[in-house]
C-alpha positions in Angstrom: 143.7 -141.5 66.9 140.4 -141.0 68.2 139.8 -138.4 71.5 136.4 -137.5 71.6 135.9 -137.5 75.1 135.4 -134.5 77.1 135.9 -136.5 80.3 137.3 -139.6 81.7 134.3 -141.9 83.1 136.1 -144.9 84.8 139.9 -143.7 84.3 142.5 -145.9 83.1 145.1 -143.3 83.6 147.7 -142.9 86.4 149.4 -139.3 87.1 152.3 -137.6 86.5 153.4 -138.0 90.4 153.5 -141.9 90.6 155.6 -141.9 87.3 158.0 -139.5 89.2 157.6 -141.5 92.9 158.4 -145.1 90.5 161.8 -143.5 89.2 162.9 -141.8 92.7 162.1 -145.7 94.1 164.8 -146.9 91.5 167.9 -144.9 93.2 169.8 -146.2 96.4 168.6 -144.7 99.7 166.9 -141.8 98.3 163.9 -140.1 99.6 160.9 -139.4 97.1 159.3 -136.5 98.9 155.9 -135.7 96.8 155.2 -131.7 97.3 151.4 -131.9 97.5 148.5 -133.0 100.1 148.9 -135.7 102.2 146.2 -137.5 100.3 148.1 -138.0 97.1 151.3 -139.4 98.8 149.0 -141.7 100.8 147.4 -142.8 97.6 150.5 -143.7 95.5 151.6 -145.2 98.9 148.9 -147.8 99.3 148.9 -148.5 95.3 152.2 -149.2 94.8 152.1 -151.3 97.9 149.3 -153.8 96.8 151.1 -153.7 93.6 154.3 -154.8 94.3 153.7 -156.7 97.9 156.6 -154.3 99.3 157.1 -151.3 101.2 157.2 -148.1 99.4 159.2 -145.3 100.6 157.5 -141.5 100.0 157.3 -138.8 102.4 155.2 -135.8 101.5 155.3 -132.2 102.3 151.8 -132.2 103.5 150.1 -129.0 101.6 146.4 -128.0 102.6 144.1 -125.1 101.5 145.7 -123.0 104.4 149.5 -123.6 103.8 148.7 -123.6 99.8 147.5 -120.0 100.2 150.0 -118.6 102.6 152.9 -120.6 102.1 155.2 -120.0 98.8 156.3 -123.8 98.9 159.7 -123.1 100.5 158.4 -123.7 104.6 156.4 -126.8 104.0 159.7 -128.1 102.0 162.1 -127.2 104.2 159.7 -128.6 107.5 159.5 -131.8 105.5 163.6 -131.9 105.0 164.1 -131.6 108.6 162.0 -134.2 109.4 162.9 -136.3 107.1 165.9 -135.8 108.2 166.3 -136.0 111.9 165.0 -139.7 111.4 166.5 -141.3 108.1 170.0 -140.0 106.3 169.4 -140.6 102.8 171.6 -140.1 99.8 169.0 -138.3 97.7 165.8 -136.5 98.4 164.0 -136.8 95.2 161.2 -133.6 94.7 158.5 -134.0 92.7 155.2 -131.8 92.2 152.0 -132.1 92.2 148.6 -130.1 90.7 148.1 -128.3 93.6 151.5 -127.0 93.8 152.3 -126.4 90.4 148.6 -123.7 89.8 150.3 -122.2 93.2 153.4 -121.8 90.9 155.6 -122.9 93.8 159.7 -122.4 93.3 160.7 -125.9 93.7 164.0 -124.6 92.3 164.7 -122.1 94.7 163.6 -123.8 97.3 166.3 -127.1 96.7 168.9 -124.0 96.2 168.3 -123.1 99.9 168.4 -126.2 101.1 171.6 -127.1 98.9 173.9 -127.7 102.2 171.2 -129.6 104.2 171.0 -132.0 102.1 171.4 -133.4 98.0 168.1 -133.1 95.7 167.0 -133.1 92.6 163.8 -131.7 91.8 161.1 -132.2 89.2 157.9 -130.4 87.7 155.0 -133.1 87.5 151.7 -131.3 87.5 149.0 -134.1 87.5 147.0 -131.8 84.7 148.9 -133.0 82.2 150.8 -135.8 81.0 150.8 -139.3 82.6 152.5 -142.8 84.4 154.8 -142.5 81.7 155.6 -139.0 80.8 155.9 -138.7 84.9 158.7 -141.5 84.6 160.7 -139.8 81.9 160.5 -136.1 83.0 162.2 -137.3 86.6 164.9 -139.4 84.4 166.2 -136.3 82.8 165.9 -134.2 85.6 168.2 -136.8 87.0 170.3 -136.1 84.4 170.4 -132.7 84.2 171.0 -132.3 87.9 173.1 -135.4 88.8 175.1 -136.5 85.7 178.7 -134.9 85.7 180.2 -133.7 82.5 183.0 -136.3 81.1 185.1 -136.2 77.9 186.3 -139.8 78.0 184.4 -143.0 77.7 184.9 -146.6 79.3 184.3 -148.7 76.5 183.1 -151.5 78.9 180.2 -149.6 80.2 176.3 -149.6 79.5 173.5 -147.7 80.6 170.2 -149.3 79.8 167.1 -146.8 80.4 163.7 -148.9 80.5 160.5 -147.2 80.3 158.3 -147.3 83.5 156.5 -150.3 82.6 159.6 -152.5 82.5 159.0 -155.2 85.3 162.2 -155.3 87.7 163.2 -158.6 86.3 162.6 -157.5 82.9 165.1 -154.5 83.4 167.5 -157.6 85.6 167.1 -159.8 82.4 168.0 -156.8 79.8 171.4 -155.9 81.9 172.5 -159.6 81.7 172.0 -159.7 78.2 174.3 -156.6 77.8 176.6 -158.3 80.1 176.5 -161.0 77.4 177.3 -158.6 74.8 180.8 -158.1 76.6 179.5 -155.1 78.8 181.8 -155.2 82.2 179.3 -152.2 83.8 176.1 -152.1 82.9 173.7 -149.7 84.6 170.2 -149.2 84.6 168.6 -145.6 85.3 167.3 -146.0 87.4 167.0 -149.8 88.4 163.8 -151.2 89.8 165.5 -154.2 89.5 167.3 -154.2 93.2 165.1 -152.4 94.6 161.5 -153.5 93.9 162.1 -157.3 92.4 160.4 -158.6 95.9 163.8 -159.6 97.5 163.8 -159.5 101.1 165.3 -156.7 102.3 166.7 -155.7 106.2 165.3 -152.1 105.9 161.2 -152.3 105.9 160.6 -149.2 104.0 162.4 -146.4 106.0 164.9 -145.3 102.7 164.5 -147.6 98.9 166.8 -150.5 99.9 168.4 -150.5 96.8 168.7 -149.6 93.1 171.8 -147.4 90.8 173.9 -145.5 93.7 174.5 -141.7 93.7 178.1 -142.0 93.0 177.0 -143.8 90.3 174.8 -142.0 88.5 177.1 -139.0 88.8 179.4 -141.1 87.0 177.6 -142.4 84.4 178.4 -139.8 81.1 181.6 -142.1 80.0 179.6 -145.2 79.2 180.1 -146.0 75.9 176.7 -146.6 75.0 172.6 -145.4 75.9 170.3 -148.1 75.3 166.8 -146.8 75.4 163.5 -148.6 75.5 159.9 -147.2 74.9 159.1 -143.8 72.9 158.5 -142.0 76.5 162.5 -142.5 77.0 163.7 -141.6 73.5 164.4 -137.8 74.9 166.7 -139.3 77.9 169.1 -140.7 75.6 169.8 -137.6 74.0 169.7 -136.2 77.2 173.1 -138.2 77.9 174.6 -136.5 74.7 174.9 -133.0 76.3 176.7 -134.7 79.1 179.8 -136.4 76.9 179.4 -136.1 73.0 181.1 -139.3 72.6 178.7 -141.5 74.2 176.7 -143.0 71.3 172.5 -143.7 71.8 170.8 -146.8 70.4 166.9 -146.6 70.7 164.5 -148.7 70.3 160.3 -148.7 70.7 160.1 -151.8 71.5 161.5 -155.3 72.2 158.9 -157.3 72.6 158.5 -159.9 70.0 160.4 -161.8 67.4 160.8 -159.0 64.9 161.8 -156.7 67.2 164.1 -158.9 69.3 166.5 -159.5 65.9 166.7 -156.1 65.9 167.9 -155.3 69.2 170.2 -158.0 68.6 171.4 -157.3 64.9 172.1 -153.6 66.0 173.6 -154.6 69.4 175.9 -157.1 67.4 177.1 -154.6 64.6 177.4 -152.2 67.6 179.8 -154.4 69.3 181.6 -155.7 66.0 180.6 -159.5 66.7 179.8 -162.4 64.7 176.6 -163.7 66.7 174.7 -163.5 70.0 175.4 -165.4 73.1 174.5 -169.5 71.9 172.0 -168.7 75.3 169.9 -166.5 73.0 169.7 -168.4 69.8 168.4 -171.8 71.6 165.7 -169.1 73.0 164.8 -167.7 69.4 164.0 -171.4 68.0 162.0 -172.0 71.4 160.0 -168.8 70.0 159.5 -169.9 66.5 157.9 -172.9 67.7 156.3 -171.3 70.2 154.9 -169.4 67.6 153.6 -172.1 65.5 152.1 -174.2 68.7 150.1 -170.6 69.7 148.8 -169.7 66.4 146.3 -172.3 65.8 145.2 -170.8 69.3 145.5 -167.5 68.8 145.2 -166.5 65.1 142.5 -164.4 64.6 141.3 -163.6 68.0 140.1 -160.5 68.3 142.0 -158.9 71.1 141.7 -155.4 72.7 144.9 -153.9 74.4 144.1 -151.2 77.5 147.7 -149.7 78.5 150.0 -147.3 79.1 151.6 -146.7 74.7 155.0 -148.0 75.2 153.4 -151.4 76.7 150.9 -151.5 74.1 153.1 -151.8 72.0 155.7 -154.5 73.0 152.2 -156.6 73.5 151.0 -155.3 69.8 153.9 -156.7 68.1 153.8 -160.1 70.4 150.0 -161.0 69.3 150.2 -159.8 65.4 153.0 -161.6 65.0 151.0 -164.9 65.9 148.1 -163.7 63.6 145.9 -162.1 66.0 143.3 -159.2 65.6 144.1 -156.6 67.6 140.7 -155.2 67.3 141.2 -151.8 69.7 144.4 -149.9 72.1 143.4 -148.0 74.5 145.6 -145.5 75.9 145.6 -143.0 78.9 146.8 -140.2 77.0 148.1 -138.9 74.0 151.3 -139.6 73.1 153.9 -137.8 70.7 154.5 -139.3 67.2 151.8 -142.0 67.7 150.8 -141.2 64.4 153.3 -143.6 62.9 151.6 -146.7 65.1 151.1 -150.2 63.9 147.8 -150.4 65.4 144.7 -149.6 63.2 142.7 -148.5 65.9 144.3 -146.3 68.8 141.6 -145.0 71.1 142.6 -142.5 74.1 140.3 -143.2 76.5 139.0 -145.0 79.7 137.6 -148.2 81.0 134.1 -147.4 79.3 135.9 -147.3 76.0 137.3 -150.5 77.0 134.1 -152.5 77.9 132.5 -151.3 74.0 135.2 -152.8 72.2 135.4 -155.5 74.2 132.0 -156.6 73.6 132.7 -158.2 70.2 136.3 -159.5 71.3 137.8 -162.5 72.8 140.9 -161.4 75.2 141.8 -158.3 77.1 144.9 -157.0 78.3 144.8 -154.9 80.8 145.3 -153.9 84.7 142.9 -155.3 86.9 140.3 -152.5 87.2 139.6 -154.9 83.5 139.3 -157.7 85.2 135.4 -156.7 86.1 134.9 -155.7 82.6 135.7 -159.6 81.2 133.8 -161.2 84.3 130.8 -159.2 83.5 131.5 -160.4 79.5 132.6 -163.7 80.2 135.7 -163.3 78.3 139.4 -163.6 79.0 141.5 -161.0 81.1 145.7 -160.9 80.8 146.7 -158.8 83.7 149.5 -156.6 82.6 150.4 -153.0 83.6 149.5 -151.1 86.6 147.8 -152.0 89.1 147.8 -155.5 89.6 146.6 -156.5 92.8 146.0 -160.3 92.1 149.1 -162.0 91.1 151.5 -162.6 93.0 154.9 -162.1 91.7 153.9 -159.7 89.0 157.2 -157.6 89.5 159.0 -161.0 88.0 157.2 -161.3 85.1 159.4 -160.9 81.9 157.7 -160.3 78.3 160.7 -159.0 76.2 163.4 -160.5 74.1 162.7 -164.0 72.7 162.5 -166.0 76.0 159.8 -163.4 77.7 157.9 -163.6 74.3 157.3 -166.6 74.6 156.7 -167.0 78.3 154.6 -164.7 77.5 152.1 -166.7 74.5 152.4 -169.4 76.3 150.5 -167.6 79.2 147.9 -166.0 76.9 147.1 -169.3 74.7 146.9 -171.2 78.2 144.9 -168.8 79.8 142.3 -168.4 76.7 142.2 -171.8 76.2 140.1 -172.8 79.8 
């Protein structure tokens, strides 16, 4: 892992906040309420907006130098409650920090205690110092947890709980609760689920509350599932989250799913998990269309040098996609440094920026990236994936699907098509 950088020149990283706003937008009628400046809710406002062609709900509590000074956090949260409030009635308010307010050292904690009769929160620290989209995503999860999740000693051996890592598409977490359904799953839950909420459905409410997602009842209700499927390394600590909640739920993990290696295994351990003989007939046809998908892409795409700019757990779904059809994942950039990335399949794991990315991608062919890398490969005349956050060209993006054998090899068929001209 190389980090020799004392500063980020054209950043590729996202904060802390927009992980935590992303989750709070996966819950049913909640409220993300950013405690912070106006400017950062606007920001994540307008960026998620372009990125998803939907409205995003997030109300903030409006901090500037003068309240930030004389203001211990608990007025400016309790003014933005009662507005919030007197217009909308949502289920959740969903608190989340931000730099500003964390140096100030503000009592988020006391100040959802106070306001424990007004109305239901939960409350997370996300200073934008440290940590990332991802770590932003998984702090808010178990603080969900923590704060929501009831205690049970029984378990509903019919129910699932699938936890995707933030950069699961809404269809990709859709397509991962059907194939648990498949698995003979009556309930399966996602925590929280993009799925009905941002998968570009055309919703009656333009914005006002999230129009959809896992319910409140339901997530208070979720420690008898029978079984936590988690997906990405930022998640891993979620899972075991669960486990303090009900000591009979069992946790299957898993880094990543992307690929044909990778896919047998979620399948091998979902099968022995379930005592069954073989997966749905729907999921072997799609594992031969991969294996010759494979072997049609490979005399495109073996040996291409191929650098990877995103967030770890995304990297590395896409990693295990292109080595497996022979390519030469040349560089990964990621936006920060990750826990246990030691043990990575990559050779060469840079944390970085989009300046790293445009040096190694001077002797490569393909770049996957968001499309701040899009100038990067126009400049080069080389070849741009968009993948990852933002992407403010294609439309749709929130139904792309790159997991499991079919979104494999959706996806090689996109990369070898889009190389090709």
């Amino acid at each position: 892992m190389n980090e020799t950088k004392p500063l980020q020149i054209n950043p590729l990283k996202l904060s802390q906040p927009m992980g935590a706003l992303l989750c709070f937008l996966g819950i049913k009628n909640t409220m993300p309420l950013m405690h912070g400046a106006i400017g950062c809710a606007s920001f994540s406002k307008v960026f998620f907006t372009r990125h998803f062609n939907d409205p995003i709900a997030i109300q903030t509590t409006a901090v500037n130098d003068i309240t930030a000074v004389i203001d211990g956090g608990d007025y400016s949260i309790s003014e933005a409650i009662k507005n919030i409030t007197a217009k909308v009635q949502p289920d959740l308010v969903g608190l989340f920090t931000t730099g500003l307010t964390e140096t100030k050292g503000d009592d988020i904690k006391g100040a959802t205690y106070l306001l424990r009769d007004v109305q239901k929160m939960v409350y997370v620290h996300t200073p934008d110092f440290e940590g990332g989209l991802e770590s932003g995503w998984a702090k808010s999860i178990e603080a969900i947890i923590e704060q929501l999740v009831e205690k049970q000693s029984k378990i509903n051996p019919t129910k699932a709980l699938l936890i995707p890592n933030v950069n699961f598409t809404p269809l990709e977490t859709e397509k991962l609760k059907e194939q648990l359904e498949l698995f003979g799953f009556d309930e399966v839950f996602a925590l929280p689920d993009l799925s009905e909420s941002l998968d570009g459905h055309l919703g009656v409410k333009q914005g006002a509350l999230t129009n959809g997602g896992i319910s409140i009842e339901e997530i208070k209700n979720l420690a008898d599932t029978k079984v936590v499927i988690t997906v990405g390394r930022s998640v891993q600590r979620t899972g075991e989250k669960f486990l303090e909640k009900n000591g009979l739920i069992q946790h299957l993990h898993f880094d990543s799913i992307g690929g044909l290696i990778q896919s047998d295994q979620f399948y091998k351990d979902l099968l022995l998990f379930q005592s069954l003989k073989a997966p749905h007939p729907q999921a072997q046809r799609w594992r031969k269309r991969l294996q010759d998908a494979l072997l049609d892409t490979h005399f495109l795409l073996g040996g291409k040098k191929i650098v990877i700019a995103l967030e770890y757990d995304q990297a590395l779904s896409v990693g295990n996609i292109l080595n497996e059809v022979g390519a030469n994942i040349v560089a990964v950039v990621i936006p920060n440094k990750i826990v246990s990335s030691e043990n990575t399949i990559f050779k060469n794991v840079i944390i970085g920026d989009m300046s790293d990315v445009e040096k190694e991608m001077e002797d490569a062919d393909i770049l996957i990236s968001n499309f701040h890398g899009e100038r990067i490969t126009n400049k080069l005349h080389k070849t741009v994936i968009l993948r990852g956050f933002p992407n403010y060209e294609t439309v749709g993006n929130q139904l792309k699907y790159d997991l499991l054998y079919e979104g494999t090899t959706q996806f090689l068929f996109e990369v070898a098509n889009k190389h090709q001209h």
